[in-house]
N, C-alpha and C positions, 0 to 999 in steps of 0.2 A: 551433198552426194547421196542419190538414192541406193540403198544396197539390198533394195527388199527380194532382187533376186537371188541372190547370193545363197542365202540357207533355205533349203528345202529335204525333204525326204523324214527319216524318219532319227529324232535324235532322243537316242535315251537319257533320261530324267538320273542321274547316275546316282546308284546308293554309293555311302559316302563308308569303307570298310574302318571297323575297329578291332586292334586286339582284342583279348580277354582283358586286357588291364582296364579299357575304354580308352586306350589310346588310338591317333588314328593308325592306319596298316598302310603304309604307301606302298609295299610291293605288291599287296593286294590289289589296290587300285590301279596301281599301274599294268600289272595283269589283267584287270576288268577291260581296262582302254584298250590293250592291245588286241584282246578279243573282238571287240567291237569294231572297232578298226577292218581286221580282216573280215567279219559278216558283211561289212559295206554300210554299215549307216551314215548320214549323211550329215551328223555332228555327233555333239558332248554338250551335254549342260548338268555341268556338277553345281552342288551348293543347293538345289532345289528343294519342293517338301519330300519328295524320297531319298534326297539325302541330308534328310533330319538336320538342315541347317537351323532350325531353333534351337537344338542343341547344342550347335558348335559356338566358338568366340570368333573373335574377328579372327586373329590371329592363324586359326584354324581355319575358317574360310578362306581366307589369303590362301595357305599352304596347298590346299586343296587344288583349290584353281592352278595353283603354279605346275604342280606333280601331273595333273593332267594334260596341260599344255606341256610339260617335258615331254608327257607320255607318248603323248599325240603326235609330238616332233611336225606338226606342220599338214600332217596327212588329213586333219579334219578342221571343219571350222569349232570352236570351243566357244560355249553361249554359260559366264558363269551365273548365276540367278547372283543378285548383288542387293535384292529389297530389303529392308531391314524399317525397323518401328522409326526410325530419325530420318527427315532428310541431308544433315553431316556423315553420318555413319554408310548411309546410302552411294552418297558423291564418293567417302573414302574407297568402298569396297569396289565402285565402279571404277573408280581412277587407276586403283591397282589392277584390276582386269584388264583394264587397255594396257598399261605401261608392261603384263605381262603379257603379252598378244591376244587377248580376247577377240574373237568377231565381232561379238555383240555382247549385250548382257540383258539379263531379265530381270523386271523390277515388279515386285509385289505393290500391292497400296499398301502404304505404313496399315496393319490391323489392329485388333484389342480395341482401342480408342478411334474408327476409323474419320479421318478429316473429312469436311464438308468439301464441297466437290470443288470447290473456286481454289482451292488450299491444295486439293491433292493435282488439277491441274497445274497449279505453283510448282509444285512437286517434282511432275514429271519435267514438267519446262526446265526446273535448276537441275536435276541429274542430266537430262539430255545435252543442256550445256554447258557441263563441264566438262564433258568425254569426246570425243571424236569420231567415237564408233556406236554403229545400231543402238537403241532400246527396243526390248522386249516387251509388252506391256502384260503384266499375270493375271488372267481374270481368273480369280477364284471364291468367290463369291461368299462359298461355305466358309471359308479360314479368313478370309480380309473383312467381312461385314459390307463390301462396296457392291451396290448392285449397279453393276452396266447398263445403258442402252446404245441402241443401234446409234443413236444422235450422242450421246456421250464417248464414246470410239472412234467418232468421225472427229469431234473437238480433240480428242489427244493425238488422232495421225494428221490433223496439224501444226502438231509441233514440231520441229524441224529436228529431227535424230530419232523419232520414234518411227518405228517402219517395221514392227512385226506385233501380232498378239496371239498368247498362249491363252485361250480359252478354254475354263475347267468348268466351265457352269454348268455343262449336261443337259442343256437347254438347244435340243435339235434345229428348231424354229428359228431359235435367235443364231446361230452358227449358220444357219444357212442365209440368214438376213445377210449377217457381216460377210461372208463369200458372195453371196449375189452381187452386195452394195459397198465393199469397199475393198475387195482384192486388187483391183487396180489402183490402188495406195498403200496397201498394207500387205505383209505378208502372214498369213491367218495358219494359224496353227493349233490343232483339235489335242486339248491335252485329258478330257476324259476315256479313259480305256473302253467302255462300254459304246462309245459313240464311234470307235474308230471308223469302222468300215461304211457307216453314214457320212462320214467327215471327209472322209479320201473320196466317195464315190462322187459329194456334192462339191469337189474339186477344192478342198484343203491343199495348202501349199506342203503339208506334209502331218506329222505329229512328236510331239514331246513325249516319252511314251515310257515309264516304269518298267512296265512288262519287258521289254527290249535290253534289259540288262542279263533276263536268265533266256529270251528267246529270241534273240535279235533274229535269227535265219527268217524264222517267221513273220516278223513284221515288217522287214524290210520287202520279203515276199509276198505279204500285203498290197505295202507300196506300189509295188511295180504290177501288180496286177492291174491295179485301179487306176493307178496315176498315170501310170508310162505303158502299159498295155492294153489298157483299155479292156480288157478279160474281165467280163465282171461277173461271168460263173466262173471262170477260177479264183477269182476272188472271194466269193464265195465258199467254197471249199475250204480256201486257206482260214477263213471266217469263222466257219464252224470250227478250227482246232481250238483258234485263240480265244471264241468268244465265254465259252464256260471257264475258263483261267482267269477272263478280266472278272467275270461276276464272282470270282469268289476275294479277289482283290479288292475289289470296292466292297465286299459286303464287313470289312473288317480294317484295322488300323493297318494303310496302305502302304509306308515304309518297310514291317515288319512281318508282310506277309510278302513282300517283296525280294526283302532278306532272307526268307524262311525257301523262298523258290531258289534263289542264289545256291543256297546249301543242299539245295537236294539235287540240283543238276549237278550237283559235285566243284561248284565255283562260289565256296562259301566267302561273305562278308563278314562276317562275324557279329555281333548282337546288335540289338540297337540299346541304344541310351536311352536309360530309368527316365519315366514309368512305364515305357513303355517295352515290350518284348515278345521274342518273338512267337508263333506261333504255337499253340500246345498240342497235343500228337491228333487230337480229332480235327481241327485245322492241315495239322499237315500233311495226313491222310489222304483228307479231302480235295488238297492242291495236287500233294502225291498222283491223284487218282486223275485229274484233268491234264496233267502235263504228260501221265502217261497213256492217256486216249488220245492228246492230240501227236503220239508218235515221239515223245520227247524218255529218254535215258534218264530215270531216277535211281 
């Protein structure tokens, strides 16, 4: 079953809310969903690196993904990230995303130690068959050590269940190869912030997108300029609100400057998990000062 139609537009990368104790906040999240929800994005994908799943346990992934899919109630397709350093741990975490409604799920290459390529194709082939729904494939190059090419993407969409890839590599050239050369097999999705409006223009299937949890109106208005309107001076415009917010995102640890926007639109996450934290007042200033030039309520 191909179902690479199926997820497109723009789905945030969901931060993952914690008490003060460091426990998780499911009201919080469940609040986060229903937001998002109503701005109209056109998924969920919790568990991801902006929601500091190297921090969490299995266990806590699981719960994640479940509270979302309550949240969601059916209204969105839900893609939970499920890669993990094991191919067991991997299969576990994807097993339980289907068996709780998952669309899809998205799988990092095991990192740290990253496998030789013959190995991490094993990889993807054993997750993909033991689930029933979509893989995601995470190219993140900076965090996994795995460098893609156009001819290595094409060997993994043909593995029979993989049918989308989340591209973090930043690499314009090569993003626009994989849409040129393999959209009509895969569903391509631009998961660096700084490349959005290049990625949608060059006909991405949509984006994974951090940002989209404290400015969803915005990039979903993106979206529709480029994708479904074809406006590409309004897009443009929308462009210049979002694009000085994504550069100060990337220019720093992207969970917690993520979390630190969350809290100043007034839709606080609450911290992120040691060592990392969030933002210090000249960082938040700084976001402060671009969310309130691109018209955003701090």
């Amino acid at each position: 079953m191909n179902d690479a139609a199926q997820l497109q537009g723009i789905l945030p990368a969901l931060v993952t809310p914690f008490k003060g104790d460091g426990s998780l906040d499911e009201a919080a999240l469940r609040s986060l969903v229903s937001r998002l929800v109503s701005a109209g994005v056109g998924g969920l994908l919790p568990c991801g690196s902006t929601g500091e799943f190297t921090t969490l346990s299995v266990q806590e992934r699981k719960r994640v993904t479940e509270v979302v899919l309550e949240a969601a109630a059916g209204a969105l397709p839900v893609v939970p990230h499920t890669g993990s350093l094991t191919t067991d741990e991997t299969v576990e975490l994807s097993r339980h995303a289907e068996s709780a409604g998952a669309a899809a799920v998205m799988v990092v290459p095991p990192y740290y130690e990253p496998p030789v390529w013959e190995d991490l194709v094993d990889h993807y082939e054993t997750v993909a068959g033991a689930i029933g729904i979509p893989v995601m494939v995470y190219n993140v190059p900076s965090a996994s050590g795995v460098r893609m090419t156009v001819e290595r993407v094409d060997e993994l969409a043909s593995i029979p269940g993989v049918e989308y890839i989340k591209d973090t590599s930043g690499d314009a050239v090569f993003f626009t190869h994989l849409v040129e050369e393999l959209s009509d097999r895969l569903g391509i999705f631009n998961g660096a912030d700084t490349l959005s409006f290049c990625a949608l223009a060059a006909g991405a299937r949509g984006a994974v997108w951090g940002a989209a949890n404290f400015i969803p109106e915005l990039t979903v208005e993106l979206y529709r300029c480029l994708s479904m309107d074809k406006d590409l001076e309004m897009g443009r415009a929308v462009w210049k609100k979002i694009w000085p917010i994504c550069q100060i995102l990337e220019s720093t640890n992207y969970a917690a400057a993520v979390k630190t926007a969350c809290e100043l639109v007034g839709a606080p996450a609450g911290p992120t998990r040691l060592p990392v934290r969030l933002l210090d007042e000249k960082g938040r200033e700084r976001l402060a000062a671009a969310l309130t030039n691109a018209g955003i309520t701090v």
